[in-house]
C-alpha positions as CSV (number, residue, x, y, z in Angstrom):
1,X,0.0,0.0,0.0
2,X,1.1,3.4,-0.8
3,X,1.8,6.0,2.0
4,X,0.3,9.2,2.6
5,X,1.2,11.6,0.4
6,X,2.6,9.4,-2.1
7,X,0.0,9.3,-4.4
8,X,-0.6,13.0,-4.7
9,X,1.4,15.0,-6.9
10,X,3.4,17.7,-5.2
11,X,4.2,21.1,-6.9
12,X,8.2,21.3,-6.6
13,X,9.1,24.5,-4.5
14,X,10.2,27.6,-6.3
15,X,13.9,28.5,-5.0
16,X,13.7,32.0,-3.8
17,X,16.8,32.7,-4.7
18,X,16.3,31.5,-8.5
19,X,14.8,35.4,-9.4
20,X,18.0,37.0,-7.9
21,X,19.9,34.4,-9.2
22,X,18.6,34.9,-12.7
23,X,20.1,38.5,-12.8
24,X,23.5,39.2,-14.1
25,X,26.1,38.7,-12.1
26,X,24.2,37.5,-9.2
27,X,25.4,34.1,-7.8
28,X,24.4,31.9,-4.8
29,X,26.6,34.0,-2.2
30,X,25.5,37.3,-3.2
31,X,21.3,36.0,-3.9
32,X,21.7,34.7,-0.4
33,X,23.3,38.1,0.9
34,X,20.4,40.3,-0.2
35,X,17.7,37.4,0.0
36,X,18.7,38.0,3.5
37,X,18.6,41.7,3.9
38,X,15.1,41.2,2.3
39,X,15.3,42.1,-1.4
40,X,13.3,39.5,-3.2
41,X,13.6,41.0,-6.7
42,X,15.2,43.4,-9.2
43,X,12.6,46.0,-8.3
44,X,13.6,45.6,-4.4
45,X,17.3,46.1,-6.0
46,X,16.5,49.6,-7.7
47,X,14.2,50.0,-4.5
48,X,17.1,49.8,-2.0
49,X,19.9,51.4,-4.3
50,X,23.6,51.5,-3.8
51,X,23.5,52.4,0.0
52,X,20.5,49.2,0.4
53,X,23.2,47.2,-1.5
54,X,25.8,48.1,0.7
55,X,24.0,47.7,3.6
56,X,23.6,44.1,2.3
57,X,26.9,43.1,2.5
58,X,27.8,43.6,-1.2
59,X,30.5,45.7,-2.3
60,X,30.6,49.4,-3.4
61,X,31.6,48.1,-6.5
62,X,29.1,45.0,-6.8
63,X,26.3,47.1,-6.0
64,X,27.1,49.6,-9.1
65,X,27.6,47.2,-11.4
66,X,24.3,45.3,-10.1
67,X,22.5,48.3,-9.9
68,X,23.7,49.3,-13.7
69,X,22.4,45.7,-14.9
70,X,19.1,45.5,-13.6
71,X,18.6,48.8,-15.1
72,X,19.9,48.0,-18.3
73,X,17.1,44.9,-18.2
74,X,14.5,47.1,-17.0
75,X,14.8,49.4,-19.1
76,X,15.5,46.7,-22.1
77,X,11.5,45.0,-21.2
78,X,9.9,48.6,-20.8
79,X,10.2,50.2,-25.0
80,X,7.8,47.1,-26.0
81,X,5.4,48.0,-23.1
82,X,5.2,51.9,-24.5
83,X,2.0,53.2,-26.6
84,X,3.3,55.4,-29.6
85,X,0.7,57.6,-28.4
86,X,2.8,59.3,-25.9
87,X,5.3,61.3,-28.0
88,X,4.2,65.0,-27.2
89,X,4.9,64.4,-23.2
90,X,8.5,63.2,-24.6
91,X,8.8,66.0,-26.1
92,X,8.2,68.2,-23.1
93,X,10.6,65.8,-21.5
94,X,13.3,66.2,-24.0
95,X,13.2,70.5,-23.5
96,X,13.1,69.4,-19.6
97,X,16.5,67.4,-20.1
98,X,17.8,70.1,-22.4
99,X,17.4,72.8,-19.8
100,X,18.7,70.5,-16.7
101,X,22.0,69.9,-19.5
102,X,22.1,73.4,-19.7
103,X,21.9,73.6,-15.9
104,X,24.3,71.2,-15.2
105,X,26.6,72.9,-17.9
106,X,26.6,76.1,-16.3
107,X,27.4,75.0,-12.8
108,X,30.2,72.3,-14.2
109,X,31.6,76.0,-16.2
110,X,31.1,78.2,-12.9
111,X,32.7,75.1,-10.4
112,X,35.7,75.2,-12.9
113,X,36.2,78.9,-12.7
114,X,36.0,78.8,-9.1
115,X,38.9,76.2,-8.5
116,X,40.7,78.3,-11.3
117,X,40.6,81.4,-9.1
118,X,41.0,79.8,-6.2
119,X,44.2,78.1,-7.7
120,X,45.7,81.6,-8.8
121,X,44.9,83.0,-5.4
122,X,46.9,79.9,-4.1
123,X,49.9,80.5,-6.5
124,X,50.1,84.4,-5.8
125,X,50.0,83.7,-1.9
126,X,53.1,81.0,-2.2
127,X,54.7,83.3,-4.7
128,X,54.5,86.2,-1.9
129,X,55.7,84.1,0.6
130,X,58.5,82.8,-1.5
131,X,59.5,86.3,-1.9
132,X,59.1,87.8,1.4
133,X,61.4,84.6,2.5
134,X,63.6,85.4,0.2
135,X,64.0,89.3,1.1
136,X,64.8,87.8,4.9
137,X,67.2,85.7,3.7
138,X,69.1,88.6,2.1
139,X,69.1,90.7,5.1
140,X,70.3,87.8,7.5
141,X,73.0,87.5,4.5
142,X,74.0,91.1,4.6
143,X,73.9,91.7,8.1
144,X,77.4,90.9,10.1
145,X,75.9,89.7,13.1
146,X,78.6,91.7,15.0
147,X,80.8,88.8,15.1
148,X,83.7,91.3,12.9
149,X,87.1,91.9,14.7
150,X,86.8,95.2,15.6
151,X,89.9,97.6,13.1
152,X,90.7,101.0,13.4
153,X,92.3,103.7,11.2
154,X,96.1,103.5,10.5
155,X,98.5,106.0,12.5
156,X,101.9,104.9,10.9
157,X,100.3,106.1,7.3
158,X,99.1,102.6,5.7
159,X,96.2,103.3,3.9
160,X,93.0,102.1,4.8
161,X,91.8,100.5,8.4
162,X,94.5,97.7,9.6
163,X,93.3,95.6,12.4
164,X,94.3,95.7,16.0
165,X,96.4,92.5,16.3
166,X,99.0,93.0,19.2
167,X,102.7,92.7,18.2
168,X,104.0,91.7,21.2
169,X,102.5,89.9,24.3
170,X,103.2,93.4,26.3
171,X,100.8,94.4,24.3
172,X,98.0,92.2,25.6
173,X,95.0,94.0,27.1
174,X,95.0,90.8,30.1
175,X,98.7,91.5,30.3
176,X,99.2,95.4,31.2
177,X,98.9,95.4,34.7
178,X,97.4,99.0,36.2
């Protein structure tokens, strides 16, 4: 005789992991990791973005690169789902993009002239610096320090200052006694 549920035909279980799985470059490890954290599909992967991803336990990296694909598919299934009937609001779109280019345009030019002016103010304050170090260096150079043996005007008729180097040890100043 036949057991008890034997004779009854059992649907097979879906894996859960066989949706993530099916995405690309989703294996095992990384279905389990976000199966985990609770994402169940590639709608729960845009859903919980790089940060969710993270989060997770993927990578940085992973997540941009799984993020990137299941946006590619998505946006591979939705042209078939699209009436033809909805060209005007593209249009409005397209102007919409245009201006936000322009936007973006104009702050990218103004961002770049910033760090331009910013970098010239850097160079002139260095070059300042540079300078004013330099003009202290000269002035330590030219200055004697008073460390010069002290000379005095010739009285035997040499030209010029002679120095005052004893000739005998009589002449001495520690030697003349008072």
């Amino acid at each position: 005789m036949a057991e008890a549920g034997e004779d009854m035909a059992a649907k097979p279980k879906k894996d859960p992991l066989a949706a993530l799985m099916a995405l690309p470059g989703v294996g095992k490890a990384t279905a389990k990791k976000l199966s985990d954290a609770g994402i169940k599909s590639s709608a729960g992967i845009l859903k919980a973005g790089q940060k969710g991803l993270v989060k997770a336990g993927l990578s940085a990296m992973i997540s941009k690169k799984l993020i990137a694909a299941v946006a590619k598919k998505a946006k591979a299934k939705k042209p078939a789902a699209k009436k033809p009937a909805a060209k005007k609001p593209a249009a409005k779109k397209t102007a919409a993009k245009k201006t936000a280019t322009k936007a973006v345009s104009k702050a990218k030019s103004s961002a770049k002239k910033a760090a331009a002016k910013a970098k010239g103010a850097a160079k002139n304050a260095a070059s300042k610096a540079t300078a004013s170090g330099r003009k202290v260096a000269e002035k330590t150079v030219k200055s004697d320090g008073g460390n010069k043996v002290k000379s005095t005007k010739s009285t035997d008729g040499r030209k010029g200052k002679t120095l005052n180097i004893p000739r005998s040890l009589k002449d001495m100043p520690w030697f003349k006694k008072k």
